[in-house]
C-alpha beads as a LAMMPS data file, in Angstrom:
LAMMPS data file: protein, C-alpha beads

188 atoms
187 bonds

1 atom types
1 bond types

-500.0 500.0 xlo xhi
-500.0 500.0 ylo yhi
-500.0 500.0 zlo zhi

Masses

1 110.0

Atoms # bond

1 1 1 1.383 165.549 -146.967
2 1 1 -0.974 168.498 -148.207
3 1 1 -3.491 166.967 -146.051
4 1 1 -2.001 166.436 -143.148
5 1 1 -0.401 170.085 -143.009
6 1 1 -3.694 171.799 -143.740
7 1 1 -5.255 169.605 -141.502
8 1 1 -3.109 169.888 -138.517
9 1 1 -3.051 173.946 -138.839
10 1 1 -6.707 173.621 -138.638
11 1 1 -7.103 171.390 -136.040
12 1 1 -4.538 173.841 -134.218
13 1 1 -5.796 177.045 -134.428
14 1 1 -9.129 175.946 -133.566
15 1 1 -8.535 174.484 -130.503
16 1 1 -6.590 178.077 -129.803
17 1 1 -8.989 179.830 -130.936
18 1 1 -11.426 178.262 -128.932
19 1 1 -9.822 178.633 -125.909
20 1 1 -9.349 182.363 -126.321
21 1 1 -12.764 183.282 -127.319
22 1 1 -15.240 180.769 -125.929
23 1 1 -18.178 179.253 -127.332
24 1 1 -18.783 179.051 -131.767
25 1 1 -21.402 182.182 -132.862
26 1 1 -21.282 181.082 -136.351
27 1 1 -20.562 178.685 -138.929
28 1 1 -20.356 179.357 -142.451
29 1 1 -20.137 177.356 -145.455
30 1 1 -19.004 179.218 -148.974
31 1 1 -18.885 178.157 -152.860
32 1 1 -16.296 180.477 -154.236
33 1 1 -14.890 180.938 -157.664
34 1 1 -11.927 179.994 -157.423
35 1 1 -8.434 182.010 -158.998
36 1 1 -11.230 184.598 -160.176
37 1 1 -8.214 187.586 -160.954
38 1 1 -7.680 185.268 -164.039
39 1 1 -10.931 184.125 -165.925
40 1 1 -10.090 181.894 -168.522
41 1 1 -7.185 180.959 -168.012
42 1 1 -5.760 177.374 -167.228
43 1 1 -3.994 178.533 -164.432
44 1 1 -6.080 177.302 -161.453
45 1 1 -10.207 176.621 -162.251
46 1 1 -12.775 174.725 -159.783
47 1 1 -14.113 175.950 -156.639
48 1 1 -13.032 176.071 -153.523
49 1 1 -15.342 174.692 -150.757
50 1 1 -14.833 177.228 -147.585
51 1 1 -15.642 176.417 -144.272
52 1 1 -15.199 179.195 -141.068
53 1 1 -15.578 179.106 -137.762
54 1 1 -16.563 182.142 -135.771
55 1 1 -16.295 182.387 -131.962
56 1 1 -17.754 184.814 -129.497
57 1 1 -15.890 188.160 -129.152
58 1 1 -13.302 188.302 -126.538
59 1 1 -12.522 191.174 -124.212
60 1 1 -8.567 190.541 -124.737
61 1 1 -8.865 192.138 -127.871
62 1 1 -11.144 195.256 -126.946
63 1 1 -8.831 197.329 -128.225
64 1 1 -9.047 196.548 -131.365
65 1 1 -12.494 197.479 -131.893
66 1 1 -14.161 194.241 -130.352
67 1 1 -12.989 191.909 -133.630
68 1 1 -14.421 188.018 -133.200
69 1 1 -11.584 184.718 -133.960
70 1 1 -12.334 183.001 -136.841
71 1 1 -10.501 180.134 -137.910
72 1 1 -11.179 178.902 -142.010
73 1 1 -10.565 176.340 -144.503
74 1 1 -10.552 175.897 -148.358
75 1 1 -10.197 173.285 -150.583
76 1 1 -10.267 173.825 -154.560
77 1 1 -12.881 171.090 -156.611
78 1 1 -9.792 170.571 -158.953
79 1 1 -7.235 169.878 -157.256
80 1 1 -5.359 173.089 -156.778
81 1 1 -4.657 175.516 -154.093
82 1 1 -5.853 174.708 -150.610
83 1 1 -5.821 176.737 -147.865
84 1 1 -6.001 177.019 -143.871
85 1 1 -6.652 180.418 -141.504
86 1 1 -7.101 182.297 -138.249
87 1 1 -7.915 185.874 -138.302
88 1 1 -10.083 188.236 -136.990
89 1 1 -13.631 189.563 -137.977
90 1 1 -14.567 193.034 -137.683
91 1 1 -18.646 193.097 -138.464
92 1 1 -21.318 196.062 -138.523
93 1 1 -24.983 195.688 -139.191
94 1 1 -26.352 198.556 -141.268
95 1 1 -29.925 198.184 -140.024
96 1 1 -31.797 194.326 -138.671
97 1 1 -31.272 192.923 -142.199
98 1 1 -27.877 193.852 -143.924
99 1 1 -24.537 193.850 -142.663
100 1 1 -20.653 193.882 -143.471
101 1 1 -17.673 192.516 -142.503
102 1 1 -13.984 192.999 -143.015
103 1 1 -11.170 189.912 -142.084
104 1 1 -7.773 189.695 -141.904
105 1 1 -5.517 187.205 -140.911
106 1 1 -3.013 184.603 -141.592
107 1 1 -2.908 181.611 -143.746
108 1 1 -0.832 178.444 -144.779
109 1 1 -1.158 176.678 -148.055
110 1 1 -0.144 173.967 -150.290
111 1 1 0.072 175.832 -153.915
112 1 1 3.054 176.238 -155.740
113 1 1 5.715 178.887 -154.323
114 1 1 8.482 179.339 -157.517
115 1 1 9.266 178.187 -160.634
116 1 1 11.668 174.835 -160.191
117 1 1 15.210 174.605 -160.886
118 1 1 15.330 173.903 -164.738
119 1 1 11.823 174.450 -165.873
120 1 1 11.069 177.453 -168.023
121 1 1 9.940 180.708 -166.204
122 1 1 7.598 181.634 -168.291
123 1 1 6.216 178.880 -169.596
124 1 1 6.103 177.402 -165.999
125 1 1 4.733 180.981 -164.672
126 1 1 1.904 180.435 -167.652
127 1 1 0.789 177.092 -166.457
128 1 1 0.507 177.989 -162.708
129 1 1 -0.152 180.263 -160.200
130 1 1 3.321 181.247 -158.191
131 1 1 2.821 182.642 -154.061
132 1 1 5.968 182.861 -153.354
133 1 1 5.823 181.890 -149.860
134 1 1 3.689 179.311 -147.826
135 1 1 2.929 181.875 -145.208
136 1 1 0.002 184.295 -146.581
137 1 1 -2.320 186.921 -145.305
138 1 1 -5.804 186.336 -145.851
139 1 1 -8.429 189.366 -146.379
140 1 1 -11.767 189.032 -147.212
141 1 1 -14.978 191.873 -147.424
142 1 1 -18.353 190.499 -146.955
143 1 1 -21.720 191.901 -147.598
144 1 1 -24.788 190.129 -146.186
145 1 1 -28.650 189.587 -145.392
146 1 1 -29.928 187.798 -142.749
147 1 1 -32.939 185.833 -143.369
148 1 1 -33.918 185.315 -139.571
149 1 1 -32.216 185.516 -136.265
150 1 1 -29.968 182.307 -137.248
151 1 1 -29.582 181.999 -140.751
152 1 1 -27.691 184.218 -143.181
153 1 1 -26.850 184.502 -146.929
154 1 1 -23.567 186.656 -148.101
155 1 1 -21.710 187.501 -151.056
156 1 1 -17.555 187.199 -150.288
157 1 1 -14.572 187.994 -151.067
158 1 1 -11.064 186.484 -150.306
159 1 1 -7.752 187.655 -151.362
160 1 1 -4.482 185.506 -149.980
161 1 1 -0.761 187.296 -150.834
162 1 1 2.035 187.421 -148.711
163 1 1 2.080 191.462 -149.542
164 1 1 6.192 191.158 -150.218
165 1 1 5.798 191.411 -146.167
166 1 1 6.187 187.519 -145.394
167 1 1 8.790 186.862 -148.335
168 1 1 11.486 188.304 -149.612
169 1 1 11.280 191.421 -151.914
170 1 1 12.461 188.464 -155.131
171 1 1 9.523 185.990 -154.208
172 1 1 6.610 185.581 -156.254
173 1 1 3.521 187.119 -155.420
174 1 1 0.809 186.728 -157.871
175 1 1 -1.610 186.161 -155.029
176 1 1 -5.287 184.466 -155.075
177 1 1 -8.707 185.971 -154.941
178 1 1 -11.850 184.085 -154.576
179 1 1 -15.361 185.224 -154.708
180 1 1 -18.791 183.651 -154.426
181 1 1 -21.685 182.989 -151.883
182 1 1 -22.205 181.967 -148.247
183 1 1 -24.618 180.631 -145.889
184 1 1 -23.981 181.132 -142.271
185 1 1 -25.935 179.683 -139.073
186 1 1 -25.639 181.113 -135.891
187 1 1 -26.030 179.622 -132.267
188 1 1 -25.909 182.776 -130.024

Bonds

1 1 1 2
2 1 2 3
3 1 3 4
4 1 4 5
5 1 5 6
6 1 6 7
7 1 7 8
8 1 8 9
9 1 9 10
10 1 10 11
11 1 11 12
12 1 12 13
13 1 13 14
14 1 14 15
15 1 15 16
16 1 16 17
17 1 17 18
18 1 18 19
19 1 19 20
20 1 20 21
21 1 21 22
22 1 22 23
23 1 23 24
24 1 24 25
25 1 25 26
26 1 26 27
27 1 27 28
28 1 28 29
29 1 29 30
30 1 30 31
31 1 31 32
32 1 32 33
33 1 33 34
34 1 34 35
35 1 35 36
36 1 36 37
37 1 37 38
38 1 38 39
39 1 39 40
40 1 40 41
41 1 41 42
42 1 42 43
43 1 43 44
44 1 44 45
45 1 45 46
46 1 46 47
47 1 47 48
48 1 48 49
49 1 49 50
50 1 50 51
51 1 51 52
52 1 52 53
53 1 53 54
54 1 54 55
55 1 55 56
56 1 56 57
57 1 57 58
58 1 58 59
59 1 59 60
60 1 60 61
61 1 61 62
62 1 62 63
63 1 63 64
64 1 64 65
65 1 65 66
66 1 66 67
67 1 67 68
68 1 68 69
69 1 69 70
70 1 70 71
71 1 71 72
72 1 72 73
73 1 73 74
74 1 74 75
75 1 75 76
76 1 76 77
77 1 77 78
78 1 78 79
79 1 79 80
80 1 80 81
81 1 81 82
82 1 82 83
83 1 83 84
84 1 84 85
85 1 85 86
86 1 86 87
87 1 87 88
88 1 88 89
89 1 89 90
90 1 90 91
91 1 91 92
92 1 92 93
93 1 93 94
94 1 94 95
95 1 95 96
96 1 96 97
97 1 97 98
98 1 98 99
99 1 99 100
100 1 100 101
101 1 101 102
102 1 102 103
103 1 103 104
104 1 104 105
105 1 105 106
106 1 106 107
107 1 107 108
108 1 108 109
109 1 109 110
110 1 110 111
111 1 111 112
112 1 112 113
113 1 113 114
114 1 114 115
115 1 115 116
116 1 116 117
117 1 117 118
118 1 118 119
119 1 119 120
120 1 120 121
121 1 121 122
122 1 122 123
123 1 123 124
124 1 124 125
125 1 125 126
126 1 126 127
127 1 127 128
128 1 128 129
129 1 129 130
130 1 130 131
131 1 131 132
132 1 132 133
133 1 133 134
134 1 134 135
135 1 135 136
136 1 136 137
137 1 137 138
138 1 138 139
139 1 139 140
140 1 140 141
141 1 141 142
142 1 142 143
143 1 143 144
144 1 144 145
145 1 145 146
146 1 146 147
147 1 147 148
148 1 148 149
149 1 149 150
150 1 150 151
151 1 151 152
152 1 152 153
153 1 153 154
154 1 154 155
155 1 155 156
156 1 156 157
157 1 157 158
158 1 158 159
159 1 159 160
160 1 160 161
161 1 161 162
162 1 162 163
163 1 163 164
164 1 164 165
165 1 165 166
166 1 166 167
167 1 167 168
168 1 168 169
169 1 169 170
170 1 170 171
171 1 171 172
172 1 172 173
173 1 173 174
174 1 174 175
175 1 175 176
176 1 176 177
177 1 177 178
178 1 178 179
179 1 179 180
180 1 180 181
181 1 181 182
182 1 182 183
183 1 183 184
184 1 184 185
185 1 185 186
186 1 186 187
187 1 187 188
């Protein structure tokens, strides 16, 4: 069932995204720490294995600054949080080599949302993370070198939280931030 949900979204905003932007600039690969807020802890450990998809820019969204579609998704070595998103890329190169991005966007996921009827709160609370709601945003800062005109190497950043925006105020929202490297290839 996990699958198949993060696996339809994907297949789904991809094909949408596609449409509305045209051909694939990019594709990126990442190894990110995974849960990275709480080192140490037995919360949620592994990595999660991030794949993105950037297409071209398109002129509908000019006025927002010229922002590319990206559509992403992660899945966690152990067995914990996955995740699916579309969102957009805002990127500036700060001279031929280095360059930064912001995203934001939205994302689905199968982690757990509350603590079940009967368990303990805090022990359950202590033994996993709680988002509250399956809908999250998905923000992530990027700072990068390219190696050549197709190849690049970053360091990321991810954060996923519904921001008490896509819940209500009594949901939990303990959030999940990632961090860790990527390798991108570009086809423009």
């Amino acid at each position: 069932m996990r699958a198949s949900i993060l696996g339809g979204f994907l297949a789904l905003t991809m094909t949408v995204g596609a449409a509305a932007a045209g051909p694939v600039e990019e594709v990126r690969t990442a190894v990110l720490y995974h849960d990275v807020l709480h080192p140490g802890s037995d919360v949620e450990e592994g990595a999660d294995i991030e794949v993105e998809v950037v297409f071209s820019e398109w002129e509908g969204l000019k006025f927002l600054g010229r922002p590319k579609i990206n559509v992403a998704v992660a899945g966690n070595t152990d067995g914990d949080t996955n995740w699916a998103a579309a969102g957009l890329v805002w990127d500036k190169d700060f001279n031929d080599r280095w360059f930064g991005e912001l995203q934001f966007g939205y994302a689905v996921h199968d982690g757990e949302l509350e603590v079940p009827a009967g368990a303990p709160p805090q022990a359950y609370k202590d033994e996993h993370l709680l988002l509250g709601s399956r809908d999250l945003f998905r923000s992530a800062a990027v700072v990068g070198y390219r190696i050549d005109e197709d190849w690049s190497v970053a360091l990321e950043w991810v954060h996923l939280s519904h921001g008490e925006i896509l819940a209500d105020g009594l949901a939990h929202n303990q959030g999940i931030d990632a961090a860790g490297i990527r390798i991108g290839r570009r086809f423009k």
